[in-house]
ROMARKOL-627489 format. One record per atom (N, C-alpha, C, O): atom name; chain; x, y, z; residue number from 0. Coordinates in steps of 0.2 Angstrom, whole numbers. Example, Ala and Ser with C-alpha at 12.3 -4.5 7.8 and 13.67 -1.06 7.14 Angstrom:
2
r a=N | c=A | xx=66 | yy=-28 | zz=39 | k=0
r a=CA | c=A | xx=62 | yy=-22 | zz=39 | k=0
r a=C | c=A | xx=66 | yy=-16 | zz=39 | k=0
r a=O | c=A | xx=71 | yy=-17 | zz=42 | k=0
r a=N | c=A | xx=64 | yy=-11 | zz=35 | k=1
r a=CA | c=A | xx=68 | yy=-5 | zz=36 | k=1
r a=C | c=A | xx=64 | yy=0 | zz=39 | k=1
r a=O | c=A | xx=67 | yy=6 | zz=40 | k=1
This chain:
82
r a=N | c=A | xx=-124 | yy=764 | zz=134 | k=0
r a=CA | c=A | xx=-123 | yy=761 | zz=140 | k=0
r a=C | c=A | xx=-129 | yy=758 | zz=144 | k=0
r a=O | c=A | xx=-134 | yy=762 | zz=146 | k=0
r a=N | c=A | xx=-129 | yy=751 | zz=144 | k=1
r a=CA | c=A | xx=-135 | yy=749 | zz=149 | k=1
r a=C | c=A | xx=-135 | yy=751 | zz=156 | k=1
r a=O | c=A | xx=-129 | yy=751 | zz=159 | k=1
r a=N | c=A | xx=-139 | yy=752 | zz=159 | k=2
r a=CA | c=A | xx=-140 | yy=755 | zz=168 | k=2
r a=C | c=A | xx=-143 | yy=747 | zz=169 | k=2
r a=O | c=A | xx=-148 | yy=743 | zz=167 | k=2
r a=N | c=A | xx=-139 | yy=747 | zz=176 | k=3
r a=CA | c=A | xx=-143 | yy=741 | zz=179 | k=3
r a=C | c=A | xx=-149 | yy=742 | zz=180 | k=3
r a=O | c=A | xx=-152 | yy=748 | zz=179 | k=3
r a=N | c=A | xx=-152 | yy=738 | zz=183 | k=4
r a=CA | c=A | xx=-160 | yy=736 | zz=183 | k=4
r a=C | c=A | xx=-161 | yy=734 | zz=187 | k=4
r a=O | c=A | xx=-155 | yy=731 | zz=188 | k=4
r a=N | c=A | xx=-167 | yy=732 | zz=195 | k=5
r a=CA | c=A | xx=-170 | yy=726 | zz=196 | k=5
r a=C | c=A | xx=-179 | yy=725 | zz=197 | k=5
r a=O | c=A | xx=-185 | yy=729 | zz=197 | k=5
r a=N | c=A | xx=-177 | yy=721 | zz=197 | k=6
r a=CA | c=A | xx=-185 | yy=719 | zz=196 | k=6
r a=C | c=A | xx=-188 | yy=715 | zz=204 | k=6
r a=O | c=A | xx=-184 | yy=712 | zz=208 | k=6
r a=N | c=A | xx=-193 | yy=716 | zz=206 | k=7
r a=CA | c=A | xx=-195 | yy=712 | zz=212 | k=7
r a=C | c=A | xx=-203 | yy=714 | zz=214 | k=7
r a=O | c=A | xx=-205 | yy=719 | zz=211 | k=7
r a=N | c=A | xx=-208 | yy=711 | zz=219 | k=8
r a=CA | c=A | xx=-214 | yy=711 | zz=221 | k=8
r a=C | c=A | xx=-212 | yy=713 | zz=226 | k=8
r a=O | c=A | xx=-208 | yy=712 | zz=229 | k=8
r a=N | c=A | xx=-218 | yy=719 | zz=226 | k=9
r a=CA | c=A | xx=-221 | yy=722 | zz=231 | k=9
r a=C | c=A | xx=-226 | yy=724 | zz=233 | k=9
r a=O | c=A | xx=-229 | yy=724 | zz=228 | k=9
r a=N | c=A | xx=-230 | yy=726 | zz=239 | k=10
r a=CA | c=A | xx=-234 | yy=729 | zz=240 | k=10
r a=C | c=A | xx=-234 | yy=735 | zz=240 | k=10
r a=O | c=A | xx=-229 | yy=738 | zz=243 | k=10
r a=N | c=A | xx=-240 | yy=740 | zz=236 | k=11
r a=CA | c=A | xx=-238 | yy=747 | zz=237 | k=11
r a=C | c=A | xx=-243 | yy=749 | zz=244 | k=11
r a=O | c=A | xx=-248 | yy=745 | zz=244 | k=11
r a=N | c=A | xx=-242 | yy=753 | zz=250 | k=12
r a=CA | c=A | xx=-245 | yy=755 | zz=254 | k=12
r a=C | c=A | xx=-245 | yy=763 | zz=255 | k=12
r a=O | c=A | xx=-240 | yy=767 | zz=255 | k=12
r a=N | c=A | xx=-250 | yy=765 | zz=255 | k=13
r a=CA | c=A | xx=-253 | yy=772 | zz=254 | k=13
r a=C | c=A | xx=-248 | yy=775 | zz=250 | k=13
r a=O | c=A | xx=-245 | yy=780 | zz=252 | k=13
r a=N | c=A | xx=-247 | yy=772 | zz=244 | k=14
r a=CA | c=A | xx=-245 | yy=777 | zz=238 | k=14
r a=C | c=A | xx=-237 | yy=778 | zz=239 | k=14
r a=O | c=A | xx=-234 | yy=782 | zz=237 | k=14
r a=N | c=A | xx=-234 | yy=772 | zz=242 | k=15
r a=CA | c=A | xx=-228 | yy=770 | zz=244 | k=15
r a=C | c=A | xx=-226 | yy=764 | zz=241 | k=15
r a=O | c=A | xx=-228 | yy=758 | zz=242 | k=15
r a=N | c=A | xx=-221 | yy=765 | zz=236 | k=16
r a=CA | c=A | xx=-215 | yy=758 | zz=236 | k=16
r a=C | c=A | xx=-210 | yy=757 | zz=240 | k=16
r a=O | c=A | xx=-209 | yy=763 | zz=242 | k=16
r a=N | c=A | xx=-206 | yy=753 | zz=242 | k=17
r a=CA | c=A | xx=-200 | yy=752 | zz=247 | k=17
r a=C | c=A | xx=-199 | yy=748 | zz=242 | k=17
r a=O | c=A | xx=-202 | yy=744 | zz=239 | k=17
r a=N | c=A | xx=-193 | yy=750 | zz=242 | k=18
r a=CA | c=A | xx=-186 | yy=744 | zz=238 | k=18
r a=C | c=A | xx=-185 | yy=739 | zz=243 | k=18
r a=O | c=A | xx=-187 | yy=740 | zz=249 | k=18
r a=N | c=A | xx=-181 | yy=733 | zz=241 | k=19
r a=CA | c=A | xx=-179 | yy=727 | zz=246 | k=19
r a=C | c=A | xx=-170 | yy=730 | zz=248 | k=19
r a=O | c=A | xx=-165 | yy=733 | zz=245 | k=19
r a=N | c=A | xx=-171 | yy=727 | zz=254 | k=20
r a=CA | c=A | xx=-165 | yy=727 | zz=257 | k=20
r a=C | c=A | xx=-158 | yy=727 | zz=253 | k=20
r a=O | c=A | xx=-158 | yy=723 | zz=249 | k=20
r a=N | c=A | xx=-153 | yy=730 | zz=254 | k=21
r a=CA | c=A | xx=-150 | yy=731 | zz=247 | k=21
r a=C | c=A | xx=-148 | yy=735 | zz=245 | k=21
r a=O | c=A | xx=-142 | yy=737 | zz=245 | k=21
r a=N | c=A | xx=-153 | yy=739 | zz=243 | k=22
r a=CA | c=A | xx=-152 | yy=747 | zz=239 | k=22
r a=C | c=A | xx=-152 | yy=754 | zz=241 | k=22
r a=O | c=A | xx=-155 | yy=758 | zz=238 | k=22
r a=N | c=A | xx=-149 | yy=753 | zz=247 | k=23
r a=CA | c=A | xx=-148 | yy=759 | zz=250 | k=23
r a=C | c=A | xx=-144 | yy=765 | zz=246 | k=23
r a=O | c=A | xx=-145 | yy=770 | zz=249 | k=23
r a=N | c=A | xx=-140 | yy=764 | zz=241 | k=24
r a=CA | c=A | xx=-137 | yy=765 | zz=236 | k=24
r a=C | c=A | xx=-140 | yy=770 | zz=232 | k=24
r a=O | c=A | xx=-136 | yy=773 | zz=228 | k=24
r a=N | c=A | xx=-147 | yy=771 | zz=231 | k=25
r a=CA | c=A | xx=-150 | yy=772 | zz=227 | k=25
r a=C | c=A | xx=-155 | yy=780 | zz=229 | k=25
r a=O | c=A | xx=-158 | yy=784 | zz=225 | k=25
r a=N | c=A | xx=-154 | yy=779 | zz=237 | k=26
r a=CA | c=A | xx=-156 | yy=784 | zz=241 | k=26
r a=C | c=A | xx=-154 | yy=792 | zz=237 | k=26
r a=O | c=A | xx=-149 | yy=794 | zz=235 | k=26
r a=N | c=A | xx=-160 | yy=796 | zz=235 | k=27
r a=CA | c=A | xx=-160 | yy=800 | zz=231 | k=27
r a=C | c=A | xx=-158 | yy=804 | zz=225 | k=27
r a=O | c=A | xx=-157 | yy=810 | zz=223 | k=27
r a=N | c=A | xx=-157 | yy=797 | zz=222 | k=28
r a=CA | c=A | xx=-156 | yy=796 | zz=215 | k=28
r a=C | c=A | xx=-161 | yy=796 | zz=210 | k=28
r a=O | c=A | xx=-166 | yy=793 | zz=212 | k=28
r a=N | c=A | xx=-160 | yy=798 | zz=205 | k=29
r a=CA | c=A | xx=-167 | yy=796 | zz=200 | k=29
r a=C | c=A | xx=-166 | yy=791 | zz=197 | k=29
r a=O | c=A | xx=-161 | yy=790 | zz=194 | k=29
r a=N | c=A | xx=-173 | yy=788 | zz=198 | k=30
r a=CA | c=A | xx=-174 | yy=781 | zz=196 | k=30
r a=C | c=A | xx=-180 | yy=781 | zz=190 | k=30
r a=O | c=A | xx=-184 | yy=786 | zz=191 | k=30
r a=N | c=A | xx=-181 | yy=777 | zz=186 | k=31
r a=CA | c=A | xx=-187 | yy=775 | zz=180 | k=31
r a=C | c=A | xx=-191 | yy=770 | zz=184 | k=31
r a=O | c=A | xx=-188 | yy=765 | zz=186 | k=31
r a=N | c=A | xx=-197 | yy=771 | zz=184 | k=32
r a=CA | c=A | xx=-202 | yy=767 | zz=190 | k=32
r a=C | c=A | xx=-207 | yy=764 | zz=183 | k=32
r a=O | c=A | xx=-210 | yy=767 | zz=179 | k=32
r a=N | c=A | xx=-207 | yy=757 | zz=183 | k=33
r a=CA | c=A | xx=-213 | yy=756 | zz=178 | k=33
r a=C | c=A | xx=-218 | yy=750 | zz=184 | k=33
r a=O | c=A | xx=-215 | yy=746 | zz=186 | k=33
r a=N | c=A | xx=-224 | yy=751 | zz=185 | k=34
r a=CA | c=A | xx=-228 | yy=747 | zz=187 | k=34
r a=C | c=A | xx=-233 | yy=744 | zz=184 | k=34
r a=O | c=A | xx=-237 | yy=747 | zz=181 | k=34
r a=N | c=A | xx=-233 | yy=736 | zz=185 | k=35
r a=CA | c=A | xx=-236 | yy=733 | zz=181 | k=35
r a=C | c=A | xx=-242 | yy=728 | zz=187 | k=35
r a=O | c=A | xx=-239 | yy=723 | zz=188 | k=35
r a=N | c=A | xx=-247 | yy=728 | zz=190 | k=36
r a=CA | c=A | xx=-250 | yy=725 | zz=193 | k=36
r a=C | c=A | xx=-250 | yy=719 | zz=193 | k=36
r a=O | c=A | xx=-254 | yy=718 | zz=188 | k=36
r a=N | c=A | xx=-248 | yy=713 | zz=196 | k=37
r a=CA | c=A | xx=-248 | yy=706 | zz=197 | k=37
r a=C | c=A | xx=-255 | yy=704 | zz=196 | k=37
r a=O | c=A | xx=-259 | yy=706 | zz=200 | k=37
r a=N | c=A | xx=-257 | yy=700 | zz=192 | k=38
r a=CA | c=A | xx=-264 | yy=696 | zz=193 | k=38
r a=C | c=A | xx=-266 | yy=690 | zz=197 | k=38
r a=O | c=A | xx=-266 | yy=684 | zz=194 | k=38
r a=N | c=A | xx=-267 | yy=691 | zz=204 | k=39
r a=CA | c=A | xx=-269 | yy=686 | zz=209 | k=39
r a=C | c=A | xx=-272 | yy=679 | zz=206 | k=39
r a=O | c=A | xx=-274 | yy=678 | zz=201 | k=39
r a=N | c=A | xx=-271 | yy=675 | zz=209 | k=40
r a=CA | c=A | xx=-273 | yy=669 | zz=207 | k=40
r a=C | c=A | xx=-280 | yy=666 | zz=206 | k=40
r a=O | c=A | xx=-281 | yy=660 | zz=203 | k=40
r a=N | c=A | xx=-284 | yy=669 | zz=209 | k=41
r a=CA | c=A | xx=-291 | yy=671 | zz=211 | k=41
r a=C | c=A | xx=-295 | yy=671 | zz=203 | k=41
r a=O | c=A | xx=-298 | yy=667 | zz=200 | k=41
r a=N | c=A | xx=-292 | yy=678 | zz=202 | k=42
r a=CA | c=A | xx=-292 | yy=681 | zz=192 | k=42
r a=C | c=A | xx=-293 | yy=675 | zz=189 | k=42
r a=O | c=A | xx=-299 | yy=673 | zz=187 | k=42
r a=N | c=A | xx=-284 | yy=674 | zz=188 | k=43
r a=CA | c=A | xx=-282 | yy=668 | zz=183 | k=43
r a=C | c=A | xx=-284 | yy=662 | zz=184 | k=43
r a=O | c=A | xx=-284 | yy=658 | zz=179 | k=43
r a=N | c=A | xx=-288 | yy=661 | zz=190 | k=44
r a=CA | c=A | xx=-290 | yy=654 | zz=191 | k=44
r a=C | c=A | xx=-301 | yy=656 | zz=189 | k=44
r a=O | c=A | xx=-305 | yy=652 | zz=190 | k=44
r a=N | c=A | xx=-302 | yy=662 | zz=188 | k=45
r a=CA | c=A | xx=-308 | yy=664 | zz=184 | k=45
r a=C | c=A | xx=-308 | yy=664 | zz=178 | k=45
r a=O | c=A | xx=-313 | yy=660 | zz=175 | k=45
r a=N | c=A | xx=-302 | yy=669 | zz=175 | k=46
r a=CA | c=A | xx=-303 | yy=668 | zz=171 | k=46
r a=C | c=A | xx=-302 | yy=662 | zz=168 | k=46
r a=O | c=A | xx=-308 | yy=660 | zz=166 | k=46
r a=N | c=A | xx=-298 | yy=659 | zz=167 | k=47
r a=CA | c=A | xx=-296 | yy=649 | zz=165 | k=47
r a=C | c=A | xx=-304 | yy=646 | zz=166 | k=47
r a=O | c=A | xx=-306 | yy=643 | zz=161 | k=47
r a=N | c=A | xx=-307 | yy=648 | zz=171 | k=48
r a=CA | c=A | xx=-314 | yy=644 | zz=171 | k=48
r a=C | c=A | xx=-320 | yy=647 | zz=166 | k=48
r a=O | c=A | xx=-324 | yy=644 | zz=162 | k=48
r a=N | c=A | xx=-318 | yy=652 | zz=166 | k=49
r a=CA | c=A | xx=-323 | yy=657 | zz=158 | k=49
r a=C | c=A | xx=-320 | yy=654 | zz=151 | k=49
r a=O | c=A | xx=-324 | yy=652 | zz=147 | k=49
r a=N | c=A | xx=-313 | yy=654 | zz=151 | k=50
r a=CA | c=A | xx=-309 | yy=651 | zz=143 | k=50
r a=C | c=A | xx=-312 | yy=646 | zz=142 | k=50
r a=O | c=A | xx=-312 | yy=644 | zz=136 | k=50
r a=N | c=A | xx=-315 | yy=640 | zz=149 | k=51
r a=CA | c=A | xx=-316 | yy=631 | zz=148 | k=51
r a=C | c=A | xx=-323 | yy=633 | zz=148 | k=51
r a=O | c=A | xx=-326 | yy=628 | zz=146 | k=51
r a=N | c=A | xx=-327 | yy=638 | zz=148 | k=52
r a=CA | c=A | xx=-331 | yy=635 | zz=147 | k=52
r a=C | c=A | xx=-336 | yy=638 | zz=141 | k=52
r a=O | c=A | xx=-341 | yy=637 | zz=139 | k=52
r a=N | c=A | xx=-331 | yy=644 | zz=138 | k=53
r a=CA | c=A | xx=-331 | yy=645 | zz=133 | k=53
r a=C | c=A | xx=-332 | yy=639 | zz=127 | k=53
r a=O | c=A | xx=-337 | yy=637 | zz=124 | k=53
r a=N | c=A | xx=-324 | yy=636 | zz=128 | k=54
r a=CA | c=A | xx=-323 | yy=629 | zz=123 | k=54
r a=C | c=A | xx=-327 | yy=625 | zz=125 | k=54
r a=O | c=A | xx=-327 | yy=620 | zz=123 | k=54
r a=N | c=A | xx=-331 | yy=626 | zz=128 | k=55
r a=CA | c=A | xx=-336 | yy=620 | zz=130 | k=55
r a=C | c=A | xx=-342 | yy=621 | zz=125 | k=55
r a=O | c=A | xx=-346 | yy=617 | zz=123 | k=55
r a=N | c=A | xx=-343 | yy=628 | zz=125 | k=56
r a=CA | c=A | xx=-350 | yy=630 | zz=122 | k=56
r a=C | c=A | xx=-349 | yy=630 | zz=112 | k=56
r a=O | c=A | xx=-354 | yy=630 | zz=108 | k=56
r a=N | c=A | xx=-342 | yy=630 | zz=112 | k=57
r a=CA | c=A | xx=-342 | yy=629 | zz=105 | k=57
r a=C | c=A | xx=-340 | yy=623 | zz=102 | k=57
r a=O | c=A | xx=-340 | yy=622 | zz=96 | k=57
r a=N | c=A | xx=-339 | yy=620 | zz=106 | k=58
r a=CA | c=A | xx=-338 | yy=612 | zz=105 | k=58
r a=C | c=A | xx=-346 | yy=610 | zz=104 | k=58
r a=O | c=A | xx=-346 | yy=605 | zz=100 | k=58
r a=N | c=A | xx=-352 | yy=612 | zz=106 | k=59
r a=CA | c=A | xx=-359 | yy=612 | zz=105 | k=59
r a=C | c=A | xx=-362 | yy=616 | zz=97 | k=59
r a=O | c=A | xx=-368 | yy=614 | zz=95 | k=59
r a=N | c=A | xx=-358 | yy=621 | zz=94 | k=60
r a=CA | c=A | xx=-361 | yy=626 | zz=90 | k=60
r a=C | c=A | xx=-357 | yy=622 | zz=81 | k=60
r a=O | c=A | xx=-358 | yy=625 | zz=75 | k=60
r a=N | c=A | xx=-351 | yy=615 | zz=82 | k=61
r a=CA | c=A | xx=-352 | yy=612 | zz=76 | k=61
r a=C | c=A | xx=-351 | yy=621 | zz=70 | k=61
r a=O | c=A | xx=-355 | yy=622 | zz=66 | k=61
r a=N | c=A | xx=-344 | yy=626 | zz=71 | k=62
r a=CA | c=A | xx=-343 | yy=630 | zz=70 | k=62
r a=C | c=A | xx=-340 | yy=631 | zz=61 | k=62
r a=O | c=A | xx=-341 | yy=635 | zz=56 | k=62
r a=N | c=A | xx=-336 | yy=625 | zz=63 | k=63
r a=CA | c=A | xx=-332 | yy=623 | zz=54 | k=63
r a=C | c=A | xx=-336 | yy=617 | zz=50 | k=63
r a=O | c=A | xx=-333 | yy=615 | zz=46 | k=63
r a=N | c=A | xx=-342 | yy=616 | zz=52 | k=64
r a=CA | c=A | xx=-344 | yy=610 | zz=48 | k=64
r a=C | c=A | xx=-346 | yy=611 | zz=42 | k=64
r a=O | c=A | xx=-345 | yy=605 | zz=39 | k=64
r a=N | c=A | xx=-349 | yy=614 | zz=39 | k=65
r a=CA | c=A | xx=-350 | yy=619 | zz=33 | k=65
r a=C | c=A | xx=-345 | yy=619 | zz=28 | k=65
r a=O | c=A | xx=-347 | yy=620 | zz=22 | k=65
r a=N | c=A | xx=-337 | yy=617 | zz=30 | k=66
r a=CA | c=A | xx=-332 | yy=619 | zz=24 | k=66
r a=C | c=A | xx=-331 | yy=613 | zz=23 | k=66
r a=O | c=A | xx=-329 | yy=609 | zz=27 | k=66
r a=N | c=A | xx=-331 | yy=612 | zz=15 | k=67
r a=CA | c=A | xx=-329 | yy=607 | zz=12 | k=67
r a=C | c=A | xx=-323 | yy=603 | zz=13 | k=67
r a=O | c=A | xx=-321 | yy=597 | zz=14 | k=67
r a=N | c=A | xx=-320 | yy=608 | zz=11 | k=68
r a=CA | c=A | xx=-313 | yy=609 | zz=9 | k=68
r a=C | c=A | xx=-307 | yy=614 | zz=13 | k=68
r a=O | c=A | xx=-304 | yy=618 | zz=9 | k=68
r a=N | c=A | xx=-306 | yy=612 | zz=19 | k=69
r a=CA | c=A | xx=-303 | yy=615 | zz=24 | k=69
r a=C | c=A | xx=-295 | yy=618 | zz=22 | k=69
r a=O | c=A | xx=-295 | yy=624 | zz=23 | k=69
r a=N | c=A | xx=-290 | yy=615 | zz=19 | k=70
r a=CA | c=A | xx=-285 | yy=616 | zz=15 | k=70
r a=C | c=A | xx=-287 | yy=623 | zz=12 | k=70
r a=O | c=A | xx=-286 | yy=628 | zz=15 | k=70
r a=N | c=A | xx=-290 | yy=623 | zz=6 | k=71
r a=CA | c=A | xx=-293 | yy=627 | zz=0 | k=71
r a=C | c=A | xx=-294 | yy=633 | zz=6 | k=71
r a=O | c=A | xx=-290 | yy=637 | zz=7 | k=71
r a=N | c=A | xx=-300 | yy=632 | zz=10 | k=72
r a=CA | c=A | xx=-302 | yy=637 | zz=13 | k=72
r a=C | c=A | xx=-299 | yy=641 | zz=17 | k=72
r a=O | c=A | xx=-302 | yy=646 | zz=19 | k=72
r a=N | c=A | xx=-290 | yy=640 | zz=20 | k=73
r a=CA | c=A | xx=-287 | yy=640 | zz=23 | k=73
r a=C | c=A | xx=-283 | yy=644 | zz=19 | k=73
r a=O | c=A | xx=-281 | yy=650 | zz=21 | k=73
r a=N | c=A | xx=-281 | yy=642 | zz=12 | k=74
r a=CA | c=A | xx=-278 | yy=645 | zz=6 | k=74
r a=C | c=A | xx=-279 | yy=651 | zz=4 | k=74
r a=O | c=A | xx=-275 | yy=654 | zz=2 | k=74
r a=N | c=A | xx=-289 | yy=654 | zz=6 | k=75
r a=CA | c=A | xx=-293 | yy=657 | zz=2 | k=75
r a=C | c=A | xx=-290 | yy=664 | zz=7 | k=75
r a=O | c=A | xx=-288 | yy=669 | zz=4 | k=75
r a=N | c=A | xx=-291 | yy=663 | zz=14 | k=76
r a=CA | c=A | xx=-291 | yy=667 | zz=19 | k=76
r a=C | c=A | xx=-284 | yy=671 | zz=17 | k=76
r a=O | c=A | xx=-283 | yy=677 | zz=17 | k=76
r a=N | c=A | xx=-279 | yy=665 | zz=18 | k=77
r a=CA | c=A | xx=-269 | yy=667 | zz=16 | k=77
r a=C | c=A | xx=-270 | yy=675 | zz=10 | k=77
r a=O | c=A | xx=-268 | yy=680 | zz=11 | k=77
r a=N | c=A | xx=-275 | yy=672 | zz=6 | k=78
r a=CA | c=A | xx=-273 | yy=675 | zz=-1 | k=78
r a=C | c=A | xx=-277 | yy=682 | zz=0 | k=78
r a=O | c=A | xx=-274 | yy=688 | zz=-2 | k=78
r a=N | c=A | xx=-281 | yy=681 | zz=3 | k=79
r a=CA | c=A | xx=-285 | yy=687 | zz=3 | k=79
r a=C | c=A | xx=-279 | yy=693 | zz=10 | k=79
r a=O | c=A | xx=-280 | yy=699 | zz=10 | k=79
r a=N | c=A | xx=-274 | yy=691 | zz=14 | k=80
r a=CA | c=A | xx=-271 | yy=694 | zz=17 | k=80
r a=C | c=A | xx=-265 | yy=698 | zz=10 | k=80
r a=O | c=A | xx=-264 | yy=704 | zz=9 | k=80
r a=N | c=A | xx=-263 | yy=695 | zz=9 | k=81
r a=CA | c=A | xx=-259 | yy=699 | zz=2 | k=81
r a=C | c=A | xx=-260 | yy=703 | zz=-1 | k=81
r a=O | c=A | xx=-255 | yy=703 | zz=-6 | k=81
């Protein structure tokens, strides 16, 4: 039997969750808590500037020029996983 679920954002404040309006329902029941931290846009808009300028540095480093035979070499990789 599936047990409902929800899902939603929040702030924790001194080691405090609050549920949203609603689930009053729930009031000393045991519940399954998973938190997963939201990554700010701040981050993601860092991180995204590191990945671009990563590709940026390797578009300079000319990385696969060396293989002949790209297909084959592609092959050789496959085969060795088997």
């Amino acid at each position: 039997m599936e047990l409902p679920s929800i899902a939603f954002t929040t702030i924790v404040e001194n080691g405090t969750i609050k549920l949203p309006n609603g689930y009053d329902n729930l009031d000393k029941q045991q519940v399954k808590v998973i938190v997963s931290v939201a990554q700010n846009n701040q981050d993601a808009h860092a991180q995204s500037k590191r990945l671009l300028n990563i590709f940026e540095q390797m578009e300079r480093v000319a990385m696969f020029s060396d293989i002949q035979d790209p297909l084959g070499w592609q092959k050789q990789l496959r085969d060795e996983w088997e």
